[in-house]
Residue, then its C-alpha position, 0 to 999 in steps of 0.5 A: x411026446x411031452x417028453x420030447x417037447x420039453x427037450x425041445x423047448x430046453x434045447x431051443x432056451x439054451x440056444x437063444x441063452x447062447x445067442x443072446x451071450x454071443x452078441x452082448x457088447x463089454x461095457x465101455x472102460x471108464x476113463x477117470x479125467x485127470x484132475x489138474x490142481x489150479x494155480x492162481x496167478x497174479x497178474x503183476x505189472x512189468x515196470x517201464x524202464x525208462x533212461x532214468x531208472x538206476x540201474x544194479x550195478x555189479x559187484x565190485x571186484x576185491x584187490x589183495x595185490x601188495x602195491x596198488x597204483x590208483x591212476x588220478x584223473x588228469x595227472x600225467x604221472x600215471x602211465x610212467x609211474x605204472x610202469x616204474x611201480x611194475x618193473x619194481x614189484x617184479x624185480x622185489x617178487x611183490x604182486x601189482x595191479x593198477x587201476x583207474x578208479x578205486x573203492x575203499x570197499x575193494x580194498x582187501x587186508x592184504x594190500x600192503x601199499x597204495x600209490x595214487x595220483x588221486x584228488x587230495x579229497x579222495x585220499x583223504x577219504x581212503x585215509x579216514x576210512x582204512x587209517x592202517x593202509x600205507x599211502x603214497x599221495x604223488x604230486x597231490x596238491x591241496x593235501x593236509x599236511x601231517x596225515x599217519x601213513x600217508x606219505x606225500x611226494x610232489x613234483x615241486x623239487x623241494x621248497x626254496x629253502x630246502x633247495x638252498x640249505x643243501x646248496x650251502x651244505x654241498x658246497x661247504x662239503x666239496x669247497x676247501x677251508x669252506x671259502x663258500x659264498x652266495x649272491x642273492x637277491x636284495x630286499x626281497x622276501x625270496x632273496x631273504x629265504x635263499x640267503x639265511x637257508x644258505x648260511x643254515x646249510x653251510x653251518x650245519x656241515x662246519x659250524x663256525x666254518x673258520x679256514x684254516x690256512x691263509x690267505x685270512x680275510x678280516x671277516x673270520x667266518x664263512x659263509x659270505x654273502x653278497x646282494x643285488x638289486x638289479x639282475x639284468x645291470x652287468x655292473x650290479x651283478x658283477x660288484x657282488x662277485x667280486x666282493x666275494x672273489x676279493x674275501x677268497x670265495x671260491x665257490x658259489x651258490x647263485x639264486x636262481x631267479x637271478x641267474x643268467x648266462x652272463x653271470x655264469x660265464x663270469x664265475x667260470x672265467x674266474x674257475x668258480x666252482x658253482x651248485x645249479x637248480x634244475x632249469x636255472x638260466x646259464x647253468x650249461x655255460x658254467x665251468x665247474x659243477x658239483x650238482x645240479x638241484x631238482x625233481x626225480x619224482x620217479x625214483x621219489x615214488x620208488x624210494x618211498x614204496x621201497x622204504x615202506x615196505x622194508x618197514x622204514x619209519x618215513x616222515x608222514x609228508x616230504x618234497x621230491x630233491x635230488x642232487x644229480x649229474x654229480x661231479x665225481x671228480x668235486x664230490x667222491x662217493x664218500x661225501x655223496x653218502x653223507x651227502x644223501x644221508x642228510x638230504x634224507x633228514x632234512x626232507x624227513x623234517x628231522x632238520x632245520x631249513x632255516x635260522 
């Protein structure tokens, strides 16, 4: 009987055991928050931009191409000089590149040539800052005179004197026995200039300039010289010619600045033959022209580009003089030659304009 008691109770203990392990719960999982490190942030304040703030301004693009034409402000050269300069570096296989404003900074070591129609104050700069860099300054007024490597070429068709050394050179080259002659102002400073660079150039290409058949005049040597003083006096002007005409002067150089068409027509009755300067009064009405005197600053700027980059040792600063609308049937192409090849020096400053 105690037996089966303890049984029971045994039986009963293990029953509740089972019971009790039936309805135990598991332990909730412990969730371990994750830890985010803090950051301190310093509250900075945004600056107010305002319309006075200077703003970055953004690098500035290298140039490397061998021409560059810089376009000055104001120059009414720019656009067609643009297009010349073009034209020229892709006949030649150069590159080109043309722009507005410039920076001495952009300049890159493989530019070979800068053209510009910049301030004299702004070449000058460039000048100082890249002395090796070869400059075309075009019809830059104000410029200094005698800078290295910079070449300057103006619109201005050579200076008076230089105008009338090559009218006196070409006439005496074209001109038989170098009956030439000149009529210029009297008493007057530009009178004085145009007469004495005249006789220069006549004798730079005869020397002594004695004719060698007749008729011979009491005065032995050319040039002649006759002057005026009163231009718009028919009587005046036409005392001058034939004090030339009766010394067998047959070709004449006629300052401009006196120049009118009644003149002009005079010397062509007479079968003169004449050399004009660009935009000289009566210079249609002529009869016989070797040349007209003047300003191609085109093919200047291109001439000096060409000269520069063939290595050619060019004077530092020179005038813009052509001798156009050539009369082939006055001047042949052998004469021209020779012709050109002293006009080059004398604008090259390798010649004297004057006694």
């Amino acid at each position: 009987m105690i037996k089966t008691k303890r049984s029971l109770s045994l039986i009963l203990t293990i029953f509740v055991l089972l019971v009790s392990a039936c309805n135990q719960q598991p332990p909730a999982a412990i969730l371990t928050p994750e830890i985010t490190p803090s950051v301190e942030v310093e509250e900075t304040e945004m600056p107010v931009v305002t319309e006075t703030a200077t703003q970055t301004e953004p690098a500035q693009d290298l140039i490397s191409s061998d021409i560059v034409f810089w376009a000055g402000t104001g120059s009414s050269y720019s656009e067609p000089l643009s297009e010349r300069l073009s034209a020229f570096a892709q006949a030649n296989e150069y590159t080109f590149s043309s722009y507005e404003s410039v920076a001495v900074e952009q300049i890159a070591p493989s530019v070979k040539i800068l053209v510009t129609t910049a301030e004299a104050a702004q070449v000058e700069t460039f000048n100082q800052q890249l002395p090796d860099l070869k400059i075309v300054a075009v019809d830059v007024s104000g410029l200094t005179p005698g800078l290295v490597n910079v070449h300057a070429v103006t619109s201005e068709g050579g200076t008076i004197e230089q105008r009338a050394f090559l009218a006196g050179y070409a006439l005496a080259l074209t001109t038989s026995d170098y009956r030439v002659g000149a009529i210029t102002l009297s008493g007057d400073d530009l009178g004085d200039s145009t007469r004495d660079s005249f006789i220069t150039g006549v004798r730079y290409f005869c020397g002594l300039c004695k004719p060698n058949y007749p008729p011979f005049i009491s005065q032995p040597y050319y040039p002649l010289t006759a002057e005026v003083t009163s231009p718009t006096d028919p009587a005046d002007w036409q005392t001058a010619v034939d004090s030339l005409l009766n010394l067998a002067v047959t070709a004449i150089f006629v300052q401009p600045e006196i120049s009118s068409i009644e003149l002009m027509t005079y010397l062509a009755s007479k079968n003169i033959t004449v050399i004009g300067v660009e935009g000289q009064a009566g210079l249609e009405t002529a009869a016989k022209v070797v040349g007209v005197l003047g300003s191609d600053l085109l093919t200047s700027v291109e001439s000096a580009v060409s000269g520069i980059l063939a290595g050619e040792d060019i004077a530092s600063s020179t005038g813009s003089l052509e001798l156009r609308q050539v009369n082939s049937d006055l001047m042949s192409d052998g004469r021209h030659i020779l012709f050109e090849r002293i006009r080059e020096d004398l604008l090259n400053g390798l010649i004297k304009d004057r006694p």
